[in-house]
Each structure stands twice: as structure tokens, then as C-alpha cells.
N, C-alpha and C positions, 0 to 999 in steps of 0.2 A: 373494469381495467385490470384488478388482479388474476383471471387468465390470462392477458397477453400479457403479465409480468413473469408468469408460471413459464409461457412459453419462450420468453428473453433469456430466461436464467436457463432452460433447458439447450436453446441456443448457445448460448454463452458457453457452458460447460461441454458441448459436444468440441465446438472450436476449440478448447483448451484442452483434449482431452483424447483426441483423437491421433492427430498429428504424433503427436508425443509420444504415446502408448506405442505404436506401430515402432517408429524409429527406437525405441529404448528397450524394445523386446529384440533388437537387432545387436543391442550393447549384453546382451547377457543377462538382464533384469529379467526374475519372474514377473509372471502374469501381474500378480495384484501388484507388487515394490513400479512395475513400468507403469501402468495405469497410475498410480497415485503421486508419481512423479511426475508426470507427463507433458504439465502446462509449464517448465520451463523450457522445454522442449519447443512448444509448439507455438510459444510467443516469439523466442527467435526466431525459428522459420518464417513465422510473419513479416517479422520487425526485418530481414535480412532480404526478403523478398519484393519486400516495398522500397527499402533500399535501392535493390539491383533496378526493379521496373521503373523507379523516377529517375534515374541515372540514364537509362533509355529512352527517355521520352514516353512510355507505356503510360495512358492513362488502364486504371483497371477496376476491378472490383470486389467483392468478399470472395464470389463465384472463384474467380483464376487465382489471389491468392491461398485460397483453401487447397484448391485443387493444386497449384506449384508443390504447396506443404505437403501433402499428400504424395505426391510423387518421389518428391525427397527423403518422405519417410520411407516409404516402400522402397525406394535404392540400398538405406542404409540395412532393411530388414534382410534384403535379397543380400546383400555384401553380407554380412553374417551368415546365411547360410550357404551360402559358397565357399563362406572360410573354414567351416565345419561346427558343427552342432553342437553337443556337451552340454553338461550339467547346468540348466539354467541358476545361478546366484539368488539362493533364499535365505531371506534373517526374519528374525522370531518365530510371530505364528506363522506364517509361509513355509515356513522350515517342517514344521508339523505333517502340514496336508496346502496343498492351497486352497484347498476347502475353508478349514483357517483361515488362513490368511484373508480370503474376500470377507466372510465374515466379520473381521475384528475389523476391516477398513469401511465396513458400508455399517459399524457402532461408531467410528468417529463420526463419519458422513452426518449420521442421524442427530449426533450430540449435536454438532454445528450447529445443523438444520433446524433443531428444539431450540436449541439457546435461541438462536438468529430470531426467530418467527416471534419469541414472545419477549424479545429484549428492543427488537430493534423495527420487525413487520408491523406488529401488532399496534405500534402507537405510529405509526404513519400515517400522516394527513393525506393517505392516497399513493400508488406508486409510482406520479408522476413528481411529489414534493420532492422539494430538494435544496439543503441548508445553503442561506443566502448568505454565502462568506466570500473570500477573497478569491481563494481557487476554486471556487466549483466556476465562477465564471467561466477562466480559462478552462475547466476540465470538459464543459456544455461544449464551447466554443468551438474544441477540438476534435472532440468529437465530430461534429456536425462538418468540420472543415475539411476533413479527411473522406467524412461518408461525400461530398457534394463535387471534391476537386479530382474523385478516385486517384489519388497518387497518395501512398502512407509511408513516404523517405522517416524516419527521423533525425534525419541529417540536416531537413530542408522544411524545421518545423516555423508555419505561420497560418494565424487563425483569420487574413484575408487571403482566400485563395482565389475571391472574384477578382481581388486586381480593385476592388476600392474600403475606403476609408482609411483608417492611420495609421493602419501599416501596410499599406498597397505597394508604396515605393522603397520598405523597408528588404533588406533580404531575411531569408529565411531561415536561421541556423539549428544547430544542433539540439533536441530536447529528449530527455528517456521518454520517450512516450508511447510505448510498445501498448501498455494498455490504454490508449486512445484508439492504437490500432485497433486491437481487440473490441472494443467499442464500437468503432466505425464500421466492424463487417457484421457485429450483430445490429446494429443500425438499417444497414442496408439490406441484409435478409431478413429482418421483420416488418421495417416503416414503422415501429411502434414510437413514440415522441422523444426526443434525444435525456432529459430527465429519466425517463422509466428506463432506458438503457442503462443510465448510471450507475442506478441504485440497484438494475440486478445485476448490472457487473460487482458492482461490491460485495454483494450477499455472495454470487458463487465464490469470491476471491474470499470472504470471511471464512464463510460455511462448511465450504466444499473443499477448496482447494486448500486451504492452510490446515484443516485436520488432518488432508490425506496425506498431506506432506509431510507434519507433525508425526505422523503413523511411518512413515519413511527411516525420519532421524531414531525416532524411539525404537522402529523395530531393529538399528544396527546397535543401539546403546547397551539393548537388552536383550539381544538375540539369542542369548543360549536362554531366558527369561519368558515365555511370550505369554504368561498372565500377566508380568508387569505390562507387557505389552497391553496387553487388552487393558487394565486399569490404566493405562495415557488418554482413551476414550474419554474418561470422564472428566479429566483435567484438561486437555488440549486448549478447549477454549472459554476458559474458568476465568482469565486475567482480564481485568476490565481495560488495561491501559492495551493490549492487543488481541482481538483484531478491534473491539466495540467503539474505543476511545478515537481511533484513524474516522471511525465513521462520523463523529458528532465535529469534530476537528478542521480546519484546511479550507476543502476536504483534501487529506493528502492519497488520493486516490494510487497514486503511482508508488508511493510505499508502501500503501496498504498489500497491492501486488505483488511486489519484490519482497516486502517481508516474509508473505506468505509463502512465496516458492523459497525461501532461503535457507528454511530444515531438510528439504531431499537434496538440494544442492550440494551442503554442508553434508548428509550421509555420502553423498556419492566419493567426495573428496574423503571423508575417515574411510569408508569402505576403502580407498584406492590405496590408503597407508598403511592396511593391515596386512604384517608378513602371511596370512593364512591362504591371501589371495593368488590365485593361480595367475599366470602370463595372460592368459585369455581374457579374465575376469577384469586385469589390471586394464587393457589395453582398450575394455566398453568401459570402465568408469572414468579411466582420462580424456577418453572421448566427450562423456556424458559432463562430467566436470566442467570441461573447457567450456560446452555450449550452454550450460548452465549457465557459469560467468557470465558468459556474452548476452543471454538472456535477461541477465539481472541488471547489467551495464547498460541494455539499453528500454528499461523498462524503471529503476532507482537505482545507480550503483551504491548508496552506503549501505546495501543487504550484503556488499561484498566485506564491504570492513564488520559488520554485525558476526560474520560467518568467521570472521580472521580471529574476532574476539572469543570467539565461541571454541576453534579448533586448537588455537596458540599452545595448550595446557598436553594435547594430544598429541599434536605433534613433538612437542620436547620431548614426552613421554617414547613417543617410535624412537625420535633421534637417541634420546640416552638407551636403548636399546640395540642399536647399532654396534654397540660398543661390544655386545655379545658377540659380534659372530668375525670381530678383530680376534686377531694372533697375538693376543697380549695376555700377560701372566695374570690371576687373580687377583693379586699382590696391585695392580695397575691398573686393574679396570674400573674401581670406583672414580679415580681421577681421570681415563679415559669420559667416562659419562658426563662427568663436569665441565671437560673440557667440551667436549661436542656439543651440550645445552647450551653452554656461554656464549659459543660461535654460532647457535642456530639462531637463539635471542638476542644477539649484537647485530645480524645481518636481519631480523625481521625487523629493528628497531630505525635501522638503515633505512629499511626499505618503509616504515613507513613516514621516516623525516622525508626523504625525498619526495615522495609524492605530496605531504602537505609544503612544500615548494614547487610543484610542480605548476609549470604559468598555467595547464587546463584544467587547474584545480581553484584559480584565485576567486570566482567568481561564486563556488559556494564558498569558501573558507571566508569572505567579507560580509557574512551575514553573521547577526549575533541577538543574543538573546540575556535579557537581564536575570538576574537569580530569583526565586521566589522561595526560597526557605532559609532560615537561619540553619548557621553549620550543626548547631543538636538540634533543632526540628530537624533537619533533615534526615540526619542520623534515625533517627524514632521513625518520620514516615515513610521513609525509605524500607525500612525492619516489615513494618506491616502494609506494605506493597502500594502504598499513597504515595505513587511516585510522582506526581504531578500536579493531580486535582485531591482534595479531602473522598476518597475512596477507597479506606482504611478496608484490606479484605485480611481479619486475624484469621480466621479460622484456615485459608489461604495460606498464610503467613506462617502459620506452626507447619502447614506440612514442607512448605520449603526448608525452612530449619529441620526438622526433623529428616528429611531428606538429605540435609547438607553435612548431618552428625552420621548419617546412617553412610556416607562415601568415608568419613576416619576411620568405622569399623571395616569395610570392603573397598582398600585401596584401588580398587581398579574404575571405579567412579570417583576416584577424588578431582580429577580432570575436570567435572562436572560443577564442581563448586566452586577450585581458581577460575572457572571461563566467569562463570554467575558474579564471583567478585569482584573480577576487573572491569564488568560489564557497570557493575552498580557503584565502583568508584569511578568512571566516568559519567556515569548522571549524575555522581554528587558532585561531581566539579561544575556541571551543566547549572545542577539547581541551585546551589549552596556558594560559588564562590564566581570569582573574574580574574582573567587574570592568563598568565603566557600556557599553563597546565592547559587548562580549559581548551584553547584557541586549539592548541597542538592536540592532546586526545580527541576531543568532540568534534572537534572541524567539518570533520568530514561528515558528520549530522546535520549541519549547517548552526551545531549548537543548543541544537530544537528541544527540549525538555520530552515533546510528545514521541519523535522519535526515538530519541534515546530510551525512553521510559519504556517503547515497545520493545525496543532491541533488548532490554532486563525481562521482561514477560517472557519472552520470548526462550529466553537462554533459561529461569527459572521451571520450565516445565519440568524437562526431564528430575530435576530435584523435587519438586512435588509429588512426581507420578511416585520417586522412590520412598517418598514420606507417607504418600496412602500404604504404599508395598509395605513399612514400614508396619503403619497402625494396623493393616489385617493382620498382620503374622502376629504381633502382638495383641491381639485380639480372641485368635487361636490360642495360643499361649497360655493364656489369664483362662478362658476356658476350658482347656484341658488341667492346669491346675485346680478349677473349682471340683472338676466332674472325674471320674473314673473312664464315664464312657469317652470315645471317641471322638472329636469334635465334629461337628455334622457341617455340612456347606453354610447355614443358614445363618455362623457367626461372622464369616466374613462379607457375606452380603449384609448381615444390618450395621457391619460398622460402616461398608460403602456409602449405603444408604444414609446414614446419618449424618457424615462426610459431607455427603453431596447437597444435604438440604440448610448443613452449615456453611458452607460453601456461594450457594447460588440461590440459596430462599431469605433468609433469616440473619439480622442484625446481632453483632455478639456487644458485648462488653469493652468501651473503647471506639464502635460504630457509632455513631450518630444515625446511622442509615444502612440499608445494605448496602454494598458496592453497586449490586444489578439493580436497584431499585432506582438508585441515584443518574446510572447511564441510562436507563429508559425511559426517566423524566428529562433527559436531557436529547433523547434521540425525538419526543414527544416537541419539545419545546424547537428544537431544530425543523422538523417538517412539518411545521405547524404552515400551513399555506394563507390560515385565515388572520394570524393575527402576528403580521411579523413588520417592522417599521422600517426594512426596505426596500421590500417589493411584495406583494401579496396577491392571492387570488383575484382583486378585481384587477389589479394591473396586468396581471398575465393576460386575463380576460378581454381586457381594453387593449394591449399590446397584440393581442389575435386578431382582433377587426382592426388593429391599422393592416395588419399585414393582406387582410385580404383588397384593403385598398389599394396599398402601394408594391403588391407584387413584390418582385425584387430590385427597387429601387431603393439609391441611397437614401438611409434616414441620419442625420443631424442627431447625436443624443447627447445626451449630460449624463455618463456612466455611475455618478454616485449616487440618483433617485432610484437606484437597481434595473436600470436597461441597461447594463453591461450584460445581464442575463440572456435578454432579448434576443439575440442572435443562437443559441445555441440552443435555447429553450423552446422557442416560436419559428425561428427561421428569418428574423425581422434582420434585413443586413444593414445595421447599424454603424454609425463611424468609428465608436471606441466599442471592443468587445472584451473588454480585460481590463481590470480594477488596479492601479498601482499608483505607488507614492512616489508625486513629481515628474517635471519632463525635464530633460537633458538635453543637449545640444543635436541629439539627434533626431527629435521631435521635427516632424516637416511643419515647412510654415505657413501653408494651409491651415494647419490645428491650432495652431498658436494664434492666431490671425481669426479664426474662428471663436476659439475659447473666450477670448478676451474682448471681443467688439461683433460678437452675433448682433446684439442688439442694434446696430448700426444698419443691415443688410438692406436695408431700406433707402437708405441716407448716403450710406459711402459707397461708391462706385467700387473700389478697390475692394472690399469686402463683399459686395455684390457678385463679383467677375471672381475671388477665391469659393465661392460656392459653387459658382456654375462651373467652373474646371475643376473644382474636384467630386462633381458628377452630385452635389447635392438635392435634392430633389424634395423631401420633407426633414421636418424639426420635430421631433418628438420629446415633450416633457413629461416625466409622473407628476412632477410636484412644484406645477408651475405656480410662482408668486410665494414660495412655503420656503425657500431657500434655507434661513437662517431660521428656521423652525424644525425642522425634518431630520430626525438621526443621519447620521455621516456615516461613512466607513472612514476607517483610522487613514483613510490614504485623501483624505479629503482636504482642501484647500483653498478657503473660499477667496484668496487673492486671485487663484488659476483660473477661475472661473466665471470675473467681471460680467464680461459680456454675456452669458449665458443667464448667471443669474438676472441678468436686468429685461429680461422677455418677457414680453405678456398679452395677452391679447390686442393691446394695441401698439405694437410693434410694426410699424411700417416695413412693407418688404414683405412678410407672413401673413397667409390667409387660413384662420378655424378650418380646417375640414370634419376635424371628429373630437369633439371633448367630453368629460363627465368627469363633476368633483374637480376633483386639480388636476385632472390629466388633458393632455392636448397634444393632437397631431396638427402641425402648422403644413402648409404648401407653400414651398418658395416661391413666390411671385414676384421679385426683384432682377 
């Protein structure tokens, strides 16, 4: 199985990568900066494409959405060269040669690729495992729903597209789900099992695409720099709380995407404020910009507030520079500056009260999350990067600070350390406190500690990368003071080295553990297939021979014995395919009716005649007769589920067709 996952991820990445590069080489982007930005690109074109064709009526496929994107790219390439040609836009190593520049992007690629394989590959119970949480349901689900209905709207997202079970007669609304898309077409140009698509959608989204993107932002921070540059390789993805911690999590598959693309997006926008930029330059990066957004918007939009947090310090910084090229006396220009800053951060402050009022915002902003550190715990594990979980990374930890002291001595990164700050006092409001702050900053995170905690990873790099820049030079330094000669290359590579294996090998002083030790006993413990208490190997097992019983006929399930899975994993079209806590008034009353008096289907003609009109056909249990024995998920309510719970083999109305252990497929014979 690990070749056709070799070959999903190769899929996977050619779709994200392709599209984009072509259209962004149209925006004025070199070679390597278009390529490594690319997959924001290329997810909107999808997400935009499957839009317009469900709006149509168009059922379609990977095949004509690839091929639309494709087209589109190529308009945009052709419109640039009809507009006239010029100096294509190079930062850091790019700048050098682009010989460079591919170079220093396929040493991130690689880093990714290393960390990924032995943090996260390596302890996989197989490439089809896949952590049995609340959303990975939905994320199977969707997957599968989009590959089977060929329509990928995210306007008109719903995970029954055959038209039964519990949300048959529900409508279908709005979800970011741009990487389901992305999903569903490598789904449908491999047929490899909707699981193995997941996980190597995630790995190219960790691996591949958030270093290269990573290498984007870093080569505009440090572009007259581009050894810093190349030392971001080894940091990019050094934080355990992003990309490692999205994987063991949720799964929050759809941020883990959006996070990833949210460093080139965020260069394209600094690129776009920098007075150095030519009219040309300016007019591909607001292009690129805008459909970045729109990329991010419909795939997680809080990458867009992550990126506001990130640029805020930059932008003041253009705007109090504005003030230079006013017709006002010297004598007036320092008070010009102040005043331009006041008015840029009084109208961003605006804008973002309004949107946390905004009525299509209320639905994340009414989720919340309890604190889990005291305000000095938090203080301390915040310092040494345990933003969330006990995943204490010091040796991490000195280079951010050390990177954060080294922007006081070279103001022109201090920008770098207000974004890092105001990032990490709203995850200490997230972790550490409750209350009107919290609601208003975090909100738009949905509150999430793991979110937030990536969105600090994330914005921390660039201060790391400057803290290793920091320790070689000072390395150099101390050696040419001990020696007369010269210093030779050999001392900046063993302090990297050294760096690196305090970093990602080895427990310091204050760890309990490594960081990386800690996430890969947990990525272990997550895709462990054999020994998990809510759905496991024999049940998937058992769950594949109902399906080749009952075809694609409805099944009857109890979603918290973990056949909420079952449909997205197997193909088994199941009544409930998504784990959530309680029903509401919009629950049809079919389900309710079902939920609560299955056990009757024998007995009561009315519950009889709600089976047979809403097309039920078998009852499938994992864990029949074990109810009040058997772990729950948190969304579990064993009042909601009377009836169900009370089934059992001799339930009048249901006939044994396939059982083993506690598991049983019933046949509606009522």
C-alpha cells in the first residue's frame, strides 16, 4: 500500500502545483517564488470552478476541473505576455541565480519530507489508518461525497449527495472545503481508498507545500540575505504545534491547508507594499494577493486574520513612511508619522470590530473553549513554545528569543517580533483567561488553543531562522577571536548541526521529553488501527463485507460505535455520516423517530412504515448489547439513543444477516 500512497501524494502535489505555477509566472513571479506559491493558486481555480459548474447543473470530474484550471492558468500566462515581458520579480536566493533559488526550495522540500517520514510515516499503522476523532468523519465523508456526486460547489456543501439518510432533505450550505476538493480529484484519479487520500493529502500540505511556502515569506524578509534564507530550511518545520500537531488533532485538515498556503500569500501582499516595487510588479502581486484570499476564504478563512496578525507591524511601518514623500517641514514630520499610524490602527481596529459583528461570522464566533493554563504557567509555557500540549521545545525557544533580541539590534525586523507578540498574547488570552478580550481577538479561531497555537508557530519562524543567523555569526566570531587564521566554513556548519540535533533529536533541561519524541508517540497512538476503543481494524473489516452485501443500500447506524466512519472510509452509505453533539429542531423526524424507538420496528406499524420511506434497508451495529460499556465520543448521549440502544438479536422486525463479536448487520424485515 505504501506505493499507491507514494503515488497519491505525487498526484496530490502535481494538482496543487501545477495550475498555480503556470498562472503566477503570468503575475511576474520567478520560476522557483511561482512554483512554491502555487497551491493557492491552484486550489481557487478548483474551489471557483466547481462553483461555477454546480451553478450549472454540470456534473463533472478531476479530468475537466484540472483541465478548466489549466486553461485559466494559461489565459492568465498569455495575458502577461501580451502585456509585455520584463524583469521577472526575484527575492533572496532567486536573486543570486535561479539555480539558487530551486536549490534552497527543494532543501526545504527535503527538510519537510525527513521530518514528515520519521515523525509522522514511520509510526503509521499503514497508509490507510486514520485518527478516529470527530472530524475526520466529516473530512472521509466529504471527500467521498464530492468524488461520487461529481459536483465540488463549496457553496452547496453536504456529505448525502445520494439523496438518503439525515441529511437527504436537509439543504446544502456553505463550507471552506476547497481541500475536500483537492481530495475528491485525487480520489478519483487514483481509486486508492478515501483514508490513504487523506493522509497523503496532509503530508504534501505539511511537507511540501507549507515549507515551500515558508521559503516564499522568508525569501521577501530576507532577501538582500539569502543564507538566512537557506538556514529557514532547517527551521520551517522544527514547531511541533504546526504543521505536526493539526495532524494528531480534529483532524483540522482544512487549516492545516490554509495555514500552509498563508506564508506566500502574506509575501505576496508585503511584496505588494514595498515602495521598491515597480507598477508592473505591483499590479501581479495584487492580482496574486486578492486570489490568494479568495483561496484561503474558501479553503479556512482565519489564515486570513493569522496573516493580518502577521503583516499589522509592516504595514504601520509603510504607512509611517508615507509621511516621507508629504510636502511637510522636518520640524512636522515626526507628528505626520503618528498621526498616519493612529489612523491606519484606528481603521484596522474598525474593521476588525465589524467583522466580529458581522451576522456571517456568528456561527464561528459561538464556539468556545475552556482555558487550560494558569495565567504564570502560561506565561513560562508559552516562553518555551508548550503552547498547548506539555511540548516544552527550549533549545527552540532560545532561538526565538535570541532572534527576537537580534530585530532591537537591526530595526528593520522589529516588525517581526510585534507580529510574534500580538500573536502569542492572543493565545494567552485563548489559554490563560475567559472573558470579552478573548471572544473579540480569538474569535475568529473559533477560540481553538490548537489553532491559535499554529498561528504562533507559524509567525515564530522567521525569529528563529534570525536566532540560528544569529548563533553562526556568533560562532564565527568566538572563532576567529580564539585563532589568527581565517575561519573556515566548518564552524558554522557544526554550530547548525548542533542546533539542529538540539532542536529535533535530543531532550534539554526543563523537557520531560523531546517535543518530536512526544508528537510521534502520539501520531503512533492516533493511527494505531489495531487497538483503538472506537472503531478498529476488525470493524472496518466487518464493515467491508456488509458493504459487499448490501451494495449501496441504506444502512441504519448508531454513529458513536464509529460507523460515522463507515461511509467515507468503506463506501457503506449509512444514515448518520458525521459525529455531533445533539439535534435541534431541524433534525427530520424520521431520525428522531428512529433514534429513539428502532427497537419497536417490529411492533409499531408507524416506526415500521418511517423505515421503509426513508429507504432503510439494514441496521448495522459495532457494539451491539455493550452500549453503556463501550467509550463514547464527547458528543455522546445515551438519552438520544433509547431505541437503538435497546436492539439485539432478538428484536422483532430485524433479521442476523452477518455477525461476529458484537458486531451485526440486521435486514429490515418489518
Amino acid at each position: 500500500m505504501w506505493p499507491s500512497f507514494v503515488i497519491a501524494v505525487v498526484v496530490a502535489a502535481a494538482l496543487l502545483y501545477v495550475p498555480g505555477s503556470l498562472a503566477l509566472r503570468g503575475t511576474g513571479l520567478s520560476a522557483p517564488l511561482s512554483v512554491a506559491a502555487a497551491p493557492f493558486v491552484s486550489v481557487f481555480l478548483y474551489a471557483a470552478v466547481g462553483i461555477v459548474l454546480k451553478a450549472a447543473g454540470v456534473v463533472t470530474s478531476w479530468v475537466t476541473l484540472l483541465a478548466i484550471a489549466l486553461v485559466l492558468a494559461g489565459i492568465a500566462y498569455a495575458l502577461s505576455r501580451v502585456r509585455g515581458g520584463g524583469e521577472a520579480l526575484a527575492l533572496g536566493p532567486s536573486r543570486t541565480s535561479s539555480r539558487a533559488g530551486w536549490l534552497v526550495l527543494a532543501c526545504y522540500v527535503a527538510v519537510g519530507v525527513l521530518v514528515g517520514f520519521c515523525c509522522f510515516l514511520s509510526v503509521m499503522d499503514g497508509p490507510e489508518s486514520f485518527p478516529r476523532q470527530i472530524d475526520t468523519a466529516f473530512h472521509l465523508a466529504r471527500i467521498r461525497a464530492y468524488a461520487e456526486s461529481g459536483t465540488f460547489s463549496v457553496l452547496d456543501v453536504t456529505n448525502y449527495p445520494d439523496g438518503m439518510g439525515y441529511g437527504a432533505a436537509l439543504p446544502g450550505e456553505f463550507y471552506p472545503a476547497a481541500w475536500h476538493v483537492v481530495g475528491a480529484m485525487v480520489y478519483q484519479a487514483t481509486g486508492f481508498a478515501v483514508p490513504l487520500v487523506l493522509n497523503a493529502l496532509d503530508f504534501a500540505f505539511a511537507t511540501v507545500v507549507f515549507p515551500a511556502s515558508m521559503y516564499v515569506l522568508l525569501s521577501y524578509v530576507f532577501d538582500d540575505r539569502p543564507k538566512v534564507v537557506a538556514l529557514g530550511s532547517l527551521v520551517a518545520v522544527a514547531f511541533v504545534a504546526f504543521p505536526w500537531r493539526l495532524l494528531t488533532f480534529g483532524l483540522l485538515c482544512s487549516n492545516l491547508a490554509s495555514f500552509a498556503m498563508a506564508p506566500a500569500v502574506a509575501a505576496c501582499f508585503a511584496c505588494l507594499i514595498d515602495p521598491v516595487r515597480g507598477a508592473r510588479h505591483r499590479l501581479g502581486l495584487l492580482a496574486a494577493f486578492v486570489v490568494g484570499c479568495c483561496g484561503l476564504a474558501v479553503t479556512q478563512p482565519n489564515a486570513i486574520f493569522t496573516i493580518a496578525v502577521l503583516l499589522w507591524p509592516l504595514c504601520a511601518w509603510r504607512v509611517a513612511g508615507l509621511a516621507d514623500r508629504l510636502h511637510v517641514s522636518d520640524r512636522a514630520r515626526p507628528l505626520v508619522r503618528v498621526v498616519l499610524v493612529a489612523a491606519f490602527l484606528a481603521l484596522a481596529a474598525a474593521a476588525w470590530v465589524a467583522l466580529y459583528h458581522a451576522p456571517f461570522m456568528s456561527g464561528v464566533l459561538s464556539i468556545d473553549w475552556w482555558p487550560t493554563y494558569g495565567k504564570g504557567e502560561a506565561a513560562v509555557e508559552l516562553l518555551l513554545l508548550a503552547y498547548r500540549d506539555p511540548m516544552r521545545q527550549v533549545a527552540l525557544a532560545i532561538l526565538v528569543v535570541v532572534g527576537g533580541l537580534y530585530t532591537l539590534r537591526e530595526r528593520r525586523y522589529l516588525w517581526l517580533s510585534l507580529s510574534y507578540a500580538s500573536m502569542l498574547a492572543i493565545h494567552f488570552l485563548v489559554v490563560a483567561t475567559d472573558g470579552r478580550w478573548k471572544h473579540l481577538l480569538a474569535g475568529f479561531w473559533y477560540r481553538d488553543p490548537f489553532r491559535t497555537a499554529a498561528s504562533c508557530a507559524i509567525l515564530a519562524i522567521p525569529l528563529a531562522v534570525l536566532g540560528l543567523y544569529a548563533i553562526c555569526r556568533a560562532a564565527v566570531a568566538v572563532r576567529a577571536q580564539l585563532s589568527a587564521k581565517k575561519p573556515s566554513v566548518a564552524v558554522p556548519v557544526i554550530a547548525v548541526t548542533v542546533v539542529c540535533v538540539l532542536v529535533y533529536g535530543v531532550a534539554l533541561p526543563g523537557e520531560d521529553a523531546s517535543a518530536f519524541s512526544l508528537i510521534t508517540a502520539a501520531d503512533a497512538s492516533e493511527y494505531d488501527m489495531e487497538n483503538n476503543p472506537y472503531l478498529d481494524a476488525t470493524e472496518l473489516s466487518f464493515a467491508a463485507r456488509c458493504k459487499a452485501i448490501v451494495g449501496d443500500d441504506l444502512v441504519y447506524n448508531f454513529p458513536e460505535d464509529g460507523s460515522a466512519f463507515l461511509y467515507g472510509a468503506v463506501g457503506l452509505h449509512t444514515y448518520y455520516r458525521n459525529l455531533s453533539a445533539g439535534f435541534d429542531e431541524s433534525e427530520p423526524a424520521a431520525s428522531r423517530t428512529l433514534r429513539l424507538h428502532l427497537d419497536e420496528i417490529g411492533t409499531n406499524a408507524n416506526v415500521a412504515a418511517t423505515a421503509r420511506d426513508a429507504g432503510v434497508g439494514y441496521v448495522l451495529l459495532l457494539d451491539v448489547g455493550e452500549a453503556d460499556v463501550q467509550p463514547h465520543f464527547l458528543t455522546y448521549d445515551a438519552t438520544e439513543w433509547a431505541g437503538v440502544n435497546a436492539v439485539g438479536d432478538d428484536t422483532p422486525g430485524l433479521e442476523n444477516v452477518l455477525s461476529e463479536g458484537d458486531m451485526r448487520l440486521y435486514r429490515v424485515a418489518a
